[in-house]
VOLOKE-524260 format. One record per residue (C-alpha): residue in one letter; y, z, x. Coordinates in nm, 4 decimals. Layout:
ATOM  rest     north        up      east
ATOM     a         Y         Z         X
...
***
This chain:
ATOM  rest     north        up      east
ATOM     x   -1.1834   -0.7603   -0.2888
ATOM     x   -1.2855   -0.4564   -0.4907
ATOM     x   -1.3706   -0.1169   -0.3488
ATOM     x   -1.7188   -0.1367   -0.4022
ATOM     x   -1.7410   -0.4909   -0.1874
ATOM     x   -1.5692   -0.3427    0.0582
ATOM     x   -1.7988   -0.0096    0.0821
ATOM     x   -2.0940   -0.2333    0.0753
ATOM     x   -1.9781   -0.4211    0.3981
ATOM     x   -1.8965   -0.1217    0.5499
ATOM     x   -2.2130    0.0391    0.5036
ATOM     x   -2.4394   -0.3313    0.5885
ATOM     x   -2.2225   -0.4489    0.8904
ATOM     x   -2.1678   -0.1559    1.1257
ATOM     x   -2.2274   -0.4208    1.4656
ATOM     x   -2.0965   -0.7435    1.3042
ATOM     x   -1.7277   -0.6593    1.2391
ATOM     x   -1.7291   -0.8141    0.9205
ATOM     x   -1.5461   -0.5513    0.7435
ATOM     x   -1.3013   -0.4936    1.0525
ATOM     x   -1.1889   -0.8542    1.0196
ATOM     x   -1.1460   -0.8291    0.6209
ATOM     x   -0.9356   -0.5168    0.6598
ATOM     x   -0.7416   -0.6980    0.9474
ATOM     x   -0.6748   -0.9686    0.6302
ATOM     x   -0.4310   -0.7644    0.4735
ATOM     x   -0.2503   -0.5359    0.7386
ATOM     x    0.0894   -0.5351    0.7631
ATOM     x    0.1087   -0.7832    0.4507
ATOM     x    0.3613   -0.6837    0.1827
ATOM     x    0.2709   -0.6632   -0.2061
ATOM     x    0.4470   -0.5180   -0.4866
ATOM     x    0.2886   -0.2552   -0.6155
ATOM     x    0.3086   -0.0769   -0.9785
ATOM     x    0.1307    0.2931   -0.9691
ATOM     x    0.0957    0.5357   -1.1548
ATOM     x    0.0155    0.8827   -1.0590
ATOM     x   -0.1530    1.2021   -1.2656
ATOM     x   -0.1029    1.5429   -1.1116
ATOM     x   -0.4125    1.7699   -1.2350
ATOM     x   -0.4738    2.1420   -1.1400
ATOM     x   -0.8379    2.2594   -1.1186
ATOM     x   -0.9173    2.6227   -0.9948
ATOM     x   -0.5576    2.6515   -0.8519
ATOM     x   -0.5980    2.3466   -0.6401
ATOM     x   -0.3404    2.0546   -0.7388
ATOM     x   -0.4647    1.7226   -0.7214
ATOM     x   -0.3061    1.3565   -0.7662
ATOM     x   -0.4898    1.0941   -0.8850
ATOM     x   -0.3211    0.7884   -0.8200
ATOM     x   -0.4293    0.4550   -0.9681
ATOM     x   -0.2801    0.0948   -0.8685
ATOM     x   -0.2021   -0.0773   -1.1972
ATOM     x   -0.0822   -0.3785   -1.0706
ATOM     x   -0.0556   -0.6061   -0.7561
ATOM     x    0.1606   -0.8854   -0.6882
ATOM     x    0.2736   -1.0789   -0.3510
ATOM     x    0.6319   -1.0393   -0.3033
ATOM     x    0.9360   -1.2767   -0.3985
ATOM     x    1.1831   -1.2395   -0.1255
ATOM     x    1.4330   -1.4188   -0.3547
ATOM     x    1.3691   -1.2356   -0.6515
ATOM     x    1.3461   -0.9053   -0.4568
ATOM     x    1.6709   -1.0601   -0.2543
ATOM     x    1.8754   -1.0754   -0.5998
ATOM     x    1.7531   -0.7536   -0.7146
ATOM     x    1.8824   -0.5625   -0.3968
ATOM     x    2.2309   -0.7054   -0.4381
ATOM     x    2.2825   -0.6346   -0.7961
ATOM     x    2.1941   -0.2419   -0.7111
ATOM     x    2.4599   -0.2573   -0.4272
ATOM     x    2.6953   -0.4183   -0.6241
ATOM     x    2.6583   -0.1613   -0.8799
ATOM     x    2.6387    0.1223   -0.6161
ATOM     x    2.9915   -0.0245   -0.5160
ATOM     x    3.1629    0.0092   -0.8883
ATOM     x    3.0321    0.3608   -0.9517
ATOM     x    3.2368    0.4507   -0.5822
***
């Protein structure tokens, strides 16, 4: 659901939980995330801006294979 959506249900359904129940959806639910983040200074205040690029559900076996191949490489540089 896009930002906006979810504003406008915030704003329209203060007494029918509607928005409660759609941010319940997606607590505690894992995603992959790519993000990329701009630092900005304005008036000697330093700011990030930080954008999600991409969203993705994870793959536990993918993620699995991925976490052994960086120990096993951890292990040879040792």
């Amino acid at each position: 659901m896009s930002a906006d959506k979810l504003s406008e249900l915030r704003s329209q359904d203060v007494e029918s939980k509607v928005y409660s129940r759609e941010l319940e959806k997606v607590t505690w639910v894992p995603y992959v995330l790519r993000i990329s983040v701009l630092q900005t200074e304005y008036m000697n205040e330093k700011r990030q801006h930080i954008t999600i690029r991409s969203l993705s559900s994870v793959n536990w076996e993918h993620e699995s294979k991925y976490l052994l191949e960086q120990i096993a490489s951890m292990k040879k540089e040792a």
